[in-house]
C-alpha positions in Angstrom: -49.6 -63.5 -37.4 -49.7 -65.8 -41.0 -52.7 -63.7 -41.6 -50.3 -60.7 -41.9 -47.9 -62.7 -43.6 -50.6 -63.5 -46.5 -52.5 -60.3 -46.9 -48.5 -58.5 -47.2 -47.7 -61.5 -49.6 -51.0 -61.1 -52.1 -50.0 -57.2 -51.7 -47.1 -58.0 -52.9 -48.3 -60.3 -55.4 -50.9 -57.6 -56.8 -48.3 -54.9 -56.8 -46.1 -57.6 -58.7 -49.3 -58.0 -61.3 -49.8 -54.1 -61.7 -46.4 -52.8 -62.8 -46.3 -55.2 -66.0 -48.6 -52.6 -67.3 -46.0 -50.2 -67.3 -43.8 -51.3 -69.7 -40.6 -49.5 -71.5 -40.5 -48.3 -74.6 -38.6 -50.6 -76.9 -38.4 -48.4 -80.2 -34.9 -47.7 -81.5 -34.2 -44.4 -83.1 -33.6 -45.0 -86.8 -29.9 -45.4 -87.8 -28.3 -42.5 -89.6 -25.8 -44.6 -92.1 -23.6 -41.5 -92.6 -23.1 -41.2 -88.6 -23.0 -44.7 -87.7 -19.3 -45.7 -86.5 -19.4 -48.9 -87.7 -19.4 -46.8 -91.1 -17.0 -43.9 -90.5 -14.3 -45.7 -87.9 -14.6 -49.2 -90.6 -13.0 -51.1 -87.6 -11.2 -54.3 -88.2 -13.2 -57.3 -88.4 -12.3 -58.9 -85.2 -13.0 -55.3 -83.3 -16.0 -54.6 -84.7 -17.4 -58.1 -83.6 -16.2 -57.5 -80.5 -18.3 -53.8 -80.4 -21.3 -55.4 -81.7 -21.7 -58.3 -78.9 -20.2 -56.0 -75.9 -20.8 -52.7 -76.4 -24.1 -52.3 -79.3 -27.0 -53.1 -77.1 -26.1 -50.1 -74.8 -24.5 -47.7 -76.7 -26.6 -47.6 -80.0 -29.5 -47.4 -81.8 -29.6 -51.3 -82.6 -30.4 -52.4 -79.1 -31.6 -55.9 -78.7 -34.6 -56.3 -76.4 -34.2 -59.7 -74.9 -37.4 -61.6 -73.2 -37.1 -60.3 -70.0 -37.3 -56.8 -70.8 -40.8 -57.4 -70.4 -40.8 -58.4 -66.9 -41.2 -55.1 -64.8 -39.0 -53.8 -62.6 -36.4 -55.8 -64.2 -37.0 -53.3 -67.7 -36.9 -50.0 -66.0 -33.3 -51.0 -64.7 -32.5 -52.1 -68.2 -33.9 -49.2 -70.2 -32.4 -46.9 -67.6 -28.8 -48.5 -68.2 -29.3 -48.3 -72.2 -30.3 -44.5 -71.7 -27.3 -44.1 -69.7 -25.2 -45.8 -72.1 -26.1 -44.1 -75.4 -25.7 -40.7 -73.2 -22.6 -41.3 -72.8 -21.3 -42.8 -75.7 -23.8 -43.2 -78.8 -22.3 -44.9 -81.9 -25.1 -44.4 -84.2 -24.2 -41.0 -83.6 -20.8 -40.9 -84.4 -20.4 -38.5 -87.2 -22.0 -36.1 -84.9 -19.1 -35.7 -82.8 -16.4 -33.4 -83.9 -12.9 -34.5 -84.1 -12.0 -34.0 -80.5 -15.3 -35.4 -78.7 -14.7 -38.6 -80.9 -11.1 -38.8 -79.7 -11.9 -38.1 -76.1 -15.0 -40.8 -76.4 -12.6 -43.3 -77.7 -10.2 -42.7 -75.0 -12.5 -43.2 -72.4 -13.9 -46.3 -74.4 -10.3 -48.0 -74.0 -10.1 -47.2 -70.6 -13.5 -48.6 -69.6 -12.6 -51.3 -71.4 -9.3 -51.6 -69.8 -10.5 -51.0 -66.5 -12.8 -54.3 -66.7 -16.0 -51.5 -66.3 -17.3 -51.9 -69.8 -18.8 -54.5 -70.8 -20.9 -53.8 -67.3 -20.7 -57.3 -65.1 -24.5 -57.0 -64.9 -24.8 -57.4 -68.5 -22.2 -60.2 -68.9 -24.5 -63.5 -67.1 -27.2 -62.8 -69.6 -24.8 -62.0 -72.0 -21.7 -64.7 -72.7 -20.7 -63.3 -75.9 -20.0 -60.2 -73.9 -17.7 -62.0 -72.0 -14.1 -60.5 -72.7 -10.9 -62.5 -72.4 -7.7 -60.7 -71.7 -6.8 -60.8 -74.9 -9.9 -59.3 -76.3 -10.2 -57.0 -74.1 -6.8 -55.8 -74.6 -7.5 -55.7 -78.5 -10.3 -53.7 -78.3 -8.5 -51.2 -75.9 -5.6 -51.0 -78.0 -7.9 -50.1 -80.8 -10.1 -47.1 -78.9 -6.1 -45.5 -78.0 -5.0 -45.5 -81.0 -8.4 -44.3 -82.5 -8.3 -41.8 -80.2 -5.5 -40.8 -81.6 -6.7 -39.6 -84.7 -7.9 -36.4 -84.8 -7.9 -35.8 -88.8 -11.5 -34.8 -90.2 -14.5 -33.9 -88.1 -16.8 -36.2 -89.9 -14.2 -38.5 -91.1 -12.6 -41.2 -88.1 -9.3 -42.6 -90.3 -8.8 -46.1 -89.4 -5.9 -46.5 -87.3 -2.8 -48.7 -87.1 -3.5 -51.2 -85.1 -1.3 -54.6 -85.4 -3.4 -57.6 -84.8 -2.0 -60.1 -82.0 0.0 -62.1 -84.6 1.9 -59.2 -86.0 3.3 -57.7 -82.9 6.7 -58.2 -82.4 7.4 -59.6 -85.5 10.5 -59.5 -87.2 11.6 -56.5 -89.9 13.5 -56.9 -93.1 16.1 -54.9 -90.9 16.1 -58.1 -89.0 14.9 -56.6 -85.6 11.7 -57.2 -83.5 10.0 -53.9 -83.2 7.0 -53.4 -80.6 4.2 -51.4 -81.7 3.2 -48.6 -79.6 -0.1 -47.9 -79.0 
C-alpha cells in the first residue's frame, strides 16, 4: 500500500513540475491616455487612491503581476479573475463607453462596492491595501452613485459633487445643517 501512496505522490509531484511550463501571459495592453478614467472622471485624491490599490489590478490595463503569478495553477485562477474583471468593468477604457454604459458601470461599481463584493475577499489576504474600512468603502460608493449620475458628454465623465467625510453635515451660512444626498 505506501508503494501506491508514493508512485501517486511523485505523480503528483511531476504533474506539479510540468504545468509551470504553462505560464500566463503577463503583458498589459498599452494605456490609451485619452480613455483612461483616471483621466476623464479626475476623481478626488482620496478616491482615486482608493481605485488604484482596490480595484486597478483587475479592472485595467496597469495590472500588477505579483510573485506568485508564476506559480501554476495558482496564475490561471488569477489571470482568469483579471480577464473577468476588465470584461466587466475596464477603466483604461473608459472613454470608450458612451454616456449611459459609463453611468450604468459606475452604478454597479458602487453597489459591488457597497455590497462588500468588490474588492473580491480572495484578493484582500495578499492584498492589505485593498482592505476597505466602512468608511472607505462608503466613500468610494458614494462617489460611483453620484458619478453615475452624470450623464453629460459621451466622452467627457464631469466630476461630481461629492462632499468628503468632513463636510457633510456641516453648518450653512443659513445657519442649518444640510445632508448631502447622494
Amino acid at each position: 500500500m505506501s508503494r501506491i501512496y508514493r508512485w501517486a505522490g511523485l505523480a503528483v509531484l511531476a504533474a506539479l513540475v510540468v504545468i509551470q511550463f504553462f505560464g500566463i501571459d503577463k503583458t498589459n495592453p498599452p494605456v490609451n491616455a485619452s480613455e483612461e478614467f483616471m483621466a476623464l472622471a479626475a476623481p478626488p485624491a482620496d478616491v482615486a487612491q482608493l481605485l488604484r490599490n482596490a480595484c486597478y489590478d483587475c479592472h485595467s490595463h496597469e495590472t500588477k503581476y505579483p510573485w506568485y503569478t508564476n506559480v501554476a495553477p495558482v496564475s490561471w485562477w488569477i489571470a482568469n479573475h483579471i480577464e473577468h474583471g476588465r470584461e466587466h468593468l475596464n477603466f483604461s477604457v473608459w472613454g470608450a463607453y458612451d454616456a449611459e454604459k459609463q453611468a450604468h458601470k459606475a452604478e454597479e461599481a458602487g453597489e459591488e462596492v457597497e455590497k462588500g463584493k468588490m474588492p473580491m475577499t480572495s484578493y484582500q489576504p495578499m492584498h492589505p491595501e485593498a482592505r476597505l474600512t466602512d468608511a472607505q468603502r462608503e466613500r468610494l460608493t458614494a462617489w460611483f452613485m453620484a458619478l453615475s449620475q452624470q450623464k453629460e458628454g459621451a466622452n467627457h465623465t464631469p466630476q461630481p459633487e461629492v462632499a468628503s467625510p468632513q463636510e457633510e453635515g456641516h453648518d450653512h451660512e443659513d445657519g442649518e445643517s444640510h445632508d448631502h444626498e447622494h
